[in-house]
C-alpha positions in Angstrom: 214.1 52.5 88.1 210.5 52.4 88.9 207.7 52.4 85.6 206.9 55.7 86.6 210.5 57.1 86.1 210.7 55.2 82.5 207.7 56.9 81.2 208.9 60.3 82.5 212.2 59.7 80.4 210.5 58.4 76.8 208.0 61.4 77.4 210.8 63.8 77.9 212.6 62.2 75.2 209.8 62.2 72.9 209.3 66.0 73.4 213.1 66.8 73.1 213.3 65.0 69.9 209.8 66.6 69.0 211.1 70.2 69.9 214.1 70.2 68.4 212.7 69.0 65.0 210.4 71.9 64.8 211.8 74.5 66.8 214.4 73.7 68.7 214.5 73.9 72.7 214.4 70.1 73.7 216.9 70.2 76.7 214.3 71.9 78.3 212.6 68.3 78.2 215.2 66.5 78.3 217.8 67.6 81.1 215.0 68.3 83.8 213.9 65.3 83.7 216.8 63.1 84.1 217.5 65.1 87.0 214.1 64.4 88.3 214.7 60.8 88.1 217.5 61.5 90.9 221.0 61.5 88.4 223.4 63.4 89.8 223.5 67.1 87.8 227.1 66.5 86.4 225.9 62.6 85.2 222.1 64.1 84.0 224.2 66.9 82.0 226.6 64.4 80.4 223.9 61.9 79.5 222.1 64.4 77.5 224.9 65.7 75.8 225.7 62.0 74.6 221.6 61.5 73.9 221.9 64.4 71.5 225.6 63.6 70.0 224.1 61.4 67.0 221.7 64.5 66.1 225.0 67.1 65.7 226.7 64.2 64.0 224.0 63.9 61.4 223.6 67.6 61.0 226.9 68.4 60.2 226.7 65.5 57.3 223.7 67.1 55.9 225.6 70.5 55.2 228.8 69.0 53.9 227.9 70.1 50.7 228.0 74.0 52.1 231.6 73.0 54.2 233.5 71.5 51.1 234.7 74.8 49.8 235.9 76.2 52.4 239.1 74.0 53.3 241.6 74.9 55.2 239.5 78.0 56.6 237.8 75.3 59.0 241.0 74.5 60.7 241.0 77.3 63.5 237.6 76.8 63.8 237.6 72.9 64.5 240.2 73.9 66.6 238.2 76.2 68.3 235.7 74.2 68.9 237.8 70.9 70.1 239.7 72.7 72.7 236.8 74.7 73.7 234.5 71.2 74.0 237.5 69.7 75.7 237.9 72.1 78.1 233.9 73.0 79.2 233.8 69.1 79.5 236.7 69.1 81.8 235.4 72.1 83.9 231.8 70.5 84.2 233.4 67.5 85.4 236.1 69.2 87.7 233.7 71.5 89.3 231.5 68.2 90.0 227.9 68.1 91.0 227.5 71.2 93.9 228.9 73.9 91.8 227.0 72.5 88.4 223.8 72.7 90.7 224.2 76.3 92.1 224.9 77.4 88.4 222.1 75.0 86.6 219.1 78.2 87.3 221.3 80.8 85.6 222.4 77.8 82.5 218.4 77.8 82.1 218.1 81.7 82.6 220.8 82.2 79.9 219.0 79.3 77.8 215.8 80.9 77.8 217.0 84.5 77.0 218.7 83.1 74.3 215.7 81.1 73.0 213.3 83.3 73.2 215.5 86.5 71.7 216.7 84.6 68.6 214.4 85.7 66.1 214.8 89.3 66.9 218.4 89.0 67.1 218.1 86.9 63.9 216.2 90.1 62.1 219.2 92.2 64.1 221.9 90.7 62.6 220.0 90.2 59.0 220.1 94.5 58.9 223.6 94.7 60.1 225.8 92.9 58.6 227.7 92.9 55.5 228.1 89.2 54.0 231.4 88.2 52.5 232.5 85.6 50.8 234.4 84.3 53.4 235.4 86.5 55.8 238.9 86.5 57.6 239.4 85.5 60.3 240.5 87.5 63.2 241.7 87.2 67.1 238.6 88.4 68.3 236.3 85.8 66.5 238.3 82.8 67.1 238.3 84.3 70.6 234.7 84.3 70.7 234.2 81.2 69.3 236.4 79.1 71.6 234.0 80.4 74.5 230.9 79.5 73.0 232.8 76.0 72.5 233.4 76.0 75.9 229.6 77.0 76.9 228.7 73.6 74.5 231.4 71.6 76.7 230.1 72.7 79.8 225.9 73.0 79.1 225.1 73.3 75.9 221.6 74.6 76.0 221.5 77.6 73.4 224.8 76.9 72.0 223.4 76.7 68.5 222.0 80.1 69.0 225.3 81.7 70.1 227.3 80.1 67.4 225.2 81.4 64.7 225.3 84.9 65.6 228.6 84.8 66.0 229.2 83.6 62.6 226.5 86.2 61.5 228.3 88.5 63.1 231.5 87.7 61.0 229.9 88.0 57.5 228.8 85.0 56.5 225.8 84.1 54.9 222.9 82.5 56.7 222.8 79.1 55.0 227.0 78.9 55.6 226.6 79.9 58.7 224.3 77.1 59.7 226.1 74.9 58.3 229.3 76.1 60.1 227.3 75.8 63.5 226.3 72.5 62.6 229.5 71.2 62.0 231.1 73.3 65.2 228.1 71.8 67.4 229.1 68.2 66.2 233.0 69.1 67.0 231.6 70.0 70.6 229.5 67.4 70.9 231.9 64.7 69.6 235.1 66.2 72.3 232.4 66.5 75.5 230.6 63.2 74.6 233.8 61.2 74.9 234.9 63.2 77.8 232.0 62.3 79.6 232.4 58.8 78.5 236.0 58.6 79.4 234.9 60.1 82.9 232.4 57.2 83.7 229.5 60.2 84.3 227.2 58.4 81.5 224.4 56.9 82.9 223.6 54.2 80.2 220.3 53.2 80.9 218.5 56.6 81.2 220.2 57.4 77.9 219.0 54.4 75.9 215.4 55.4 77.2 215.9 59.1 76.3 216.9 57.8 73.0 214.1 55.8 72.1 212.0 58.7 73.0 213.6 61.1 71.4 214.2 59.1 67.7 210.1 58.3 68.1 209.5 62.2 68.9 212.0 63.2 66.0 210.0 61.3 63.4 206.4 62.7 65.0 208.0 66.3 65.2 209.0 65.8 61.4 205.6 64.8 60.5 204.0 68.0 62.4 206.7 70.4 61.0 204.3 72.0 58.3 201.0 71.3 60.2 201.7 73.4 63.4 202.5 76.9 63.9 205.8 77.6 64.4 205.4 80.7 67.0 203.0 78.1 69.2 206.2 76.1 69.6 208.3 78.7 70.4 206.2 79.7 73.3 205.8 76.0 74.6 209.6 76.0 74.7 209.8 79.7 76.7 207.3 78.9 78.7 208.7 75.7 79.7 212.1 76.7 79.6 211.1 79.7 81.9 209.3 77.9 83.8 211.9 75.1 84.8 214.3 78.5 85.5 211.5 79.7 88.0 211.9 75.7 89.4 215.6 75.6 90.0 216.1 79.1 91.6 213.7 78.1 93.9 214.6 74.9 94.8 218.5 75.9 94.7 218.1 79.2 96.6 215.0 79.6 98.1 213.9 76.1 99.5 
């Protein structure tokens, strides 16, 4: 790996980690560039879902305090979310790297649409639904859940976003249902992470790098959270993100 190629992935890392401290949206730093570097797209998407395991792992400590009381009513959910990780993993890695490639521009597509529509769907969501204490659950949630588990196993990018209006959409409150995407995300991460490990798809090196980057960009992004506006973030990630979309239909349909 050439100096260049090592800069590119502590830059990319270092906006990732930046990004998703203060608005979220850092795969859109993160997995281009490993793929620029030349990793295959199955072994660039697997080293950024083990780059960002440790961040779902930590978020799902931080809102045990939210998770304690619900007991047992987590169980279909971790469920859910293990079978679902398990088996987007095992489809990324099955369909191996030509059919990951042809569907990488609609991933970002998807990823952007979700990114950018979150706070209007946020606002949707806030004047719809009716909040219960905690709601039942029901075939068609678990249902829905287990695919968005499987969209974490497989991509990930926008997962977050999914998970917490379908828990919205259920009735919970907005600080539980955070916390219940954090600790679904982590569930997802944890499954596909050692998946991709099993597999051999991890490309070690690249994903030290990307961590270095990304712990250093974390702490910056921390330190910036209250200084910058959050809607000029936003729009660096759309922009980005929409612009990396224009990028691969291009190059994957066009060139």
């Amino acid at each position: 790996m050439s100096i260049l190629e090592i800069l590119l992935l502590v830059a990319a890392g270092f906006a990732a980690g930046g990004m998703n401290a203060l608005a979220g949206g850092g795969t859109f730093f993160s997995f281009p560039a490993l793929l620029a570097i030349g990793l295959p797209p199955v072994t660039a998407n697997a080293t950024n879902a083990v780059a960002l395991w440790p961040a779902s792992l930590a978020g799902a400590w931080a809102a045990r305090a939210s998770l304690r009381p619900l007991g047992r009513y987590l169980l279909p959910l971790l469920l859910a979310g293990l079978a679902g990780g398990l088996l987007g993993g095992l489809l990324l890695l099955a369909g191996g790297d030509d059919v990951f490639s042809l569907l990488i521009p609609w991933l970002l597509l998807a990823a952007t649409a979700l990114f950018a529509a979150s706070p209007r769907l946020s606002r949707w969501l806030a004047a719809r639904r009716k909040e219960s204490a905690v709601p039942p659950h029901s075939p068609l949630s678990l249902g829905a859940h287990s695919l968005v588990s499987i969209y974490g196993g497989y991509f990930g990018a926008g997962m977050g976003i999914l998970q917490l209006a379908a828990f919205s959409i259920e009735g919970h409150a907005l600080v539980r249902a955070n916390a219940l995407k954090n600790l679904i995300s982590a569930v997802i991460y944890s499954v596909a992470s050692l998946t991709f490990i099993f597999a051999g798809r991890v490309s070690w090196f690249e994903l030290l790098i990307l961590l270095g980057g990304a712990t250093l960009g974390g702490y910056a992004g921390g330190a910036l959270s209250q200084k910058l506006p959050a809607s000029w973030l936003r729009a660096l990630v759309i922009l980005v993100g929409s612009g990396m979309t224009l990028y691969y239909f291009w190059a994957t349909y066009l060139a």
